[in-house]
N, C-alpha and C positions, 0 to 999 in steps of 0.2 A: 278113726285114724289116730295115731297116737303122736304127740306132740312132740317136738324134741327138748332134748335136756337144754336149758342153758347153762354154757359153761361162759363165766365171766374168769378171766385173765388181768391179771395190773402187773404192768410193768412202767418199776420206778429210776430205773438208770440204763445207762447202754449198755455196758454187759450182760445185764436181764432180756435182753431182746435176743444175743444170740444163743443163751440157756432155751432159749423157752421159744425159740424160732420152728423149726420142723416140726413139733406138737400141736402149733398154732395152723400150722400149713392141713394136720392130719386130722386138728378138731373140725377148721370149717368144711373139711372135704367129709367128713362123714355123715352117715344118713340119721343119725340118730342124735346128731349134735347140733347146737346151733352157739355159734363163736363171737362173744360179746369181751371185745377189747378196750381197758383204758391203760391210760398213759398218764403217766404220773410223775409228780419231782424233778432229778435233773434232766430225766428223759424228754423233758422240756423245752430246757436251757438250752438255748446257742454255745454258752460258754464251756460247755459238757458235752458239745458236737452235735448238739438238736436230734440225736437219735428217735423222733419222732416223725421226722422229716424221712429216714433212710427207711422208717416202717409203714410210710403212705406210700413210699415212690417203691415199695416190694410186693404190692398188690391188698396189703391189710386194710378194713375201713377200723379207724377211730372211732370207741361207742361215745366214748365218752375222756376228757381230761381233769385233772388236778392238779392245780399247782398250790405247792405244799412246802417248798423249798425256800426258808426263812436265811437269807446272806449273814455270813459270819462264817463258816467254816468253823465252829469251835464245838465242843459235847454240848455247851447249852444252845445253842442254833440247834444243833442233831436230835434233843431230846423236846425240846420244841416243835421241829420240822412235823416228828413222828405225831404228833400232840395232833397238828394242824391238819394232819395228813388221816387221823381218824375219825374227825369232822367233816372231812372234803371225802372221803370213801364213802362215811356211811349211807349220807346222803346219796350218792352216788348208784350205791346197793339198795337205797329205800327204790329209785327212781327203775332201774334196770328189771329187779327183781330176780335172780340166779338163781338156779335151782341147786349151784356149788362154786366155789371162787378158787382159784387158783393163787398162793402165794411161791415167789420163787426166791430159793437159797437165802441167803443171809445178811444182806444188805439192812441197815441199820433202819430205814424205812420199809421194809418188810412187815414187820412186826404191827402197824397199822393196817394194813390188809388184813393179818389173821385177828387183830382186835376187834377190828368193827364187823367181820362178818362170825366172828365166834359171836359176840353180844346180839349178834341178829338173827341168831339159830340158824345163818345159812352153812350149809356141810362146806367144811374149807380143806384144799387139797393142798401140802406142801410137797415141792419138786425137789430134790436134792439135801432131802434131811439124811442124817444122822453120819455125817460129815465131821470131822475136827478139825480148826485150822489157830483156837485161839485167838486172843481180841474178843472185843465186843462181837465177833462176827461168828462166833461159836457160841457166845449168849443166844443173841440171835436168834440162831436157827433153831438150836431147843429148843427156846421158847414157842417158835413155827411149830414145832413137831408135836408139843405136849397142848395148843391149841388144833393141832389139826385135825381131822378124823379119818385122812385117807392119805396114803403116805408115798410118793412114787418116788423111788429111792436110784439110785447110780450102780449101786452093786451091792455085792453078798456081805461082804464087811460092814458098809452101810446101812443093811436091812437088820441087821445082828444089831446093832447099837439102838436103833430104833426099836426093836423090838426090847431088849436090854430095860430101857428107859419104860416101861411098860404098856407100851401100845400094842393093840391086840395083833395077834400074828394076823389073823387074815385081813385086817387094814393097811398091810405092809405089801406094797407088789416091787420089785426089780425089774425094771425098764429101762433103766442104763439114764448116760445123759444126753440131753437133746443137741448139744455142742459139740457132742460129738459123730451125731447125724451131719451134722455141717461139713466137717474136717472129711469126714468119708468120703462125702459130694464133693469137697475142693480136690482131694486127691486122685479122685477119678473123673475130673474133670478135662478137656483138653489145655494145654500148656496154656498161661493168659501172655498178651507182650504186654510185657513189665514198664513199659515205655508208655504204654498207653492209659497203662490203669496209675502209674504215679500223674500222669497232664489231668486227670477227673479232679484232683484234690489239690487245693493248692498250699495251706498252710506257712509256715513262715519260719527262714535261715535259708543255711547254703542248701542248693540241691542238690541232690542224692539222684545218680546212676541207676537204677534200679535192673538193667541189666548187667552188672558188677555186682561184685559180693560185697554186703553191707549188713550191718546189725539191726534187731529190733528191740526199744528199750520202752518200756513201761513202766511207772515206779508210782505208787499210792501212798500214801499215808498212814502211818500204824494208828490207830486209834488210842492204844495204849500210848503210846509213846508221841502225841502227837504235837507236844514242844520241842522233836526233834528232828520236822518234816523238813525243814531247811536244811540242818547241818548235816541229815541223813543225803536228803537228795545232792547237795551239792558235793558228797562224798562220789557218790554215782558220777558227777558231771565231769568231776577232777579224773575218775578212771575211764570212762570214753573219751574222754578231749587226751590223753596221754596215750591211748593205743593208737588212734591217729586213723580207725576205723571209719568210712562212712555208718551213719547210723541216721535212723528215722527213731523219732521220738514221740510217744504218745502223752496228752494230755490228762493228767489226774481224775479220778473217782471226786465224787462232791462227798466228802469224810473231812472231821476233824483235821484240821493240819494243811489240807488241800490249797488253802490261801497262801500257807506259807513256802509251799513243794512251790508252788504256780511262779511266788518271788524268786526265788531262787531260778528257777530258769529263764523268765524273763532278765535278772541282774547277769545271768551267763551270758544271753542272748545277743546283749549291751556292751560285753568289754570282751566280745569271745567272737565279734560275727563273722570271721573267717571260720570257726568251726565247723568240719564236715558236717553237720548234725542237722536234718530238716527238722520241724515239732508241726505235728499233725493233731486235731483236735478228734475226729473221728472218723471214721472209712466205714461203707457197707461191708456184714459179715463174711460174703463170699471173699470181698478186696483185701479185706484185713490177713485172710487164712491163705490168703494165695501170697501175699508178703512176709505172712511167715513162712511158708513152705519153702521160698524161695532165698531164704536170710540165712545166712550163717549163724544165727541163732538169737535170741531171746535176752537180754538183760534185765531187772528188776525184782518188782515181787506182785505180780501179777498172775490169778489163777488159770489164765491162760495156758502160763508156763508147765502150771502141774498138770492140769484137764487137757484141752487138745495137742495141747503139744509132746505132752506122752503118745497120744493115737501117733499121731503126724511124725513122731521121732524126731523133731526140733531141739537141738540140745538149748540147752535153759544154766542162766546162772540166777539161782534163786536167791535177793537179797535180804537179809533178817530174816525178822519174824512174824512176818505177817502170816507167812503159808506154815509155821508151825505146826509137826505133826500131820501135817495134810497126808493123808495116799499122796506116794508118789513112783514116781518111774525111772526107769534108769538115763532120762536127756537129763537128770535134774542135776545139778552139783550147787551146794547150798555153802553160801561165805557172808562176812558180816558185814557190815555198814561201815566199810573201811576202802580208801580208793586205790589202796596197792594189791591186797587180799583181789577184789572187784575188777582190779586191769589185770592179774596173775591168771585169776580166769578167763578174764576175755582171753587172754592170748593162746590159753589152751582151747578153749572153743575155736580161735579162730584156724588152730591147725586140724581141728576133730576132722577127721573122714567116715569114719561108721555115725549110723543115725539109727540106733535101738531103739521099738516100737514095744507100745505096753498098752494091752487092753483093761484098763483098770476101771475106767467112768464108761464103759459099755463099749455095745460093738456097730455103731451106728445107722441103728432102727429103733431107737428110742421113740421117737414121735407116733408110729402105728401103735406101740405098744401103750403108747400112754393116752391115744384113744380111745382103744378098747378098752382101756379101763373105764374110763368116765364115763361109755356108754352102756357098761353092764354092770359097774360096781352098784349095790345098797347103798345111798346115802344115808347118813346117818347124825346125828349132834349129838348123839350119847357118848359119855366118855367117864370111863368107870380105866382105875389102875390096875393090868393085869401084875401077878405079883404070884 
């Protein structure tokens, strides 16, 4: 009888959970696979919404953890964390033993997953390469891609740069994204009462109606730019608090800057607390897509805005530069770090009536497809530049 592959998984933040959710659903359900999960980083952290907790109580076992995430918020905390975080994997990988590891998108702790299991000769798969969005988070992912040896990419533009970069064609498969297997399930889901699934979560400011139309705002930190996390965000606060919108607010990425985004809305929260505005630290992925689905739209510069909520047709006011360059779709309308620019759009979102849908990050059956790859693909550690 023949053994199955192990496929080891790390996921180092919350938004890498709902990347990389419906693949993990289709790894351990196959016969040929066996599904060894760790958790990692802020995926940790209470303060980053304990996304480790939303992925024990969704049926996943925990193989294994690492905590890797040195406090500071700053590039040398980040370039440390990663440091700490390929000490705490490999071991991790010695102890498991994989027959292949999955690293997912671009997350500046990523980049420790593909280090320590390239130096270990284990064959490492990257999800979501040959993507552009600039920042460190486009270093990043090439870097992913040019350690990886098997590539499961979002789409045909995707696979083109990947291959581009000279990774051999047939290491390259197009499976779409696995977030966007979500967004399908939430849409063809029955209606949720909105009333119910805001009482799950409680977070903190005024409450928000959630059967009434109300905003969703998400805002990260540029890495580039991450001495201007404050003046950036509190340009955002100044244009939601002047539309006069209810809005739900999500809590920052653990990136450069993040300490300082975090002040700023705690100093709003302080001399502002009549502000419609609830701030939520994190919601399960189904809870999260059915508040957007149900939102008059999207504020920040979160990749949610470009990736599912394309599928979904949630119009988006994408802030800066952090999604530079990304693929994007037609919910997107893109304005700067300015709070009259950022209220101009809210206000034309908040009259929008059409909701344009764009199949760009796949068509949501990503997770089958990125089974079967990992149960039939050649593993491989050879890496020679096609050219």
């Amino acid at each position: 009888m023949t053994s199955k592959r192990k496929v080891c998984v790390v996921i180092t933040a919350r938004p890498s959970y709902s990347r990389i959710k419906s693949a993990l659903t289709a790894i351990r359900e196959h016969p040929a696979l066996d599904l060894q999960l760790v958790v990692a980083a802020s995926a940790l952290l209470d303060r980053y919404g304990n996304a480790v907790k939303v992925i024990e109580r969704e049926g996943f076992r925990v193989d294994r953890t690492a905590y890797m995430i040195i406090e500071g918020e700053t590039l040398l905390t980040s370039a440390k964390s990663t440091g700490l975080g390929i000490v705490e994997l490999a071991g991790i990988f010695a102890d498991l033993k994989p027959d292949m590891v999955i690293t997912i998108a671009d997350r500046y702790e990523t980049i420790a997953t593909s280090i320590a299991a390239a130096y270990m000769n284990i064959p490492l798969v990257h999800v979501q390469g040959g993507e552009v969005t600039g920042s460190i988070d486009e270093k990043t992912r090439h870097a992913n891609t040019k350690l990886a040896d098997i590539h499961l990419v979002s789409s045909e533009p995707a696979a083109a740069r990947v291959r581009n970069m000279g990774e051999r064609p047939e290491s390259v498969f197009v499976t779409g994204c696995p977030s966007i297997d979500l967004a399908r399930q939430a849409m063809a889901a029955e209606p949720r009462d909105m009333a119910e699934l805001a009482a799950k979560y409680s977070g903190v400011g005024q409450p928000v109606d959630l059967t009434r139309p109300y905003l969703v705002v998400m805002q990260h930190p540029v890495t580039t730019q991450y001495q201007q996390a404050r003046v950036q965000t509190e340009e955002t606060l100044k244009a939601v608090q002047a539309c006069g919108h209810p809005a739900l607010w999500f809590w920052p990425n653990v990136d450069a800057g993040s300490d300082a985004t975090s002040r700023a809305i705690r100093t709003f929260r302080e001399f502002h607390p009549e502000a419609p505005i609830h701030f939520y630290k994190n919601m399960a992925p189904a809870d999260f897509l059915s508040v957007l689905i149900n939102s008059r739209g999207i504020i920040g510069n979160s990749s949610v805005a470009i990736r599912e909520c394309s599928w979904l047709g949630v119009p988006a006011v994408n802030i800066g530069d952090r999604q530079t360059r990304r693929d994007r779709g037609r919910n997107v309308v893109d304005v700067p770090h300015d709070a009259t620019a950022i209220a101009a759009a809210i206000a034309n979102m908040w009259r929008q009536t059409e909701r344009p849908r764009d199949d760009i990050y796949g068509d949501g059956h990503a997770g089958q497809r990125i089974a079967e790859v990992l149960a039939t693909v050649t593993p491989t550690i050879e890496k020679a530049l096609v050219y």
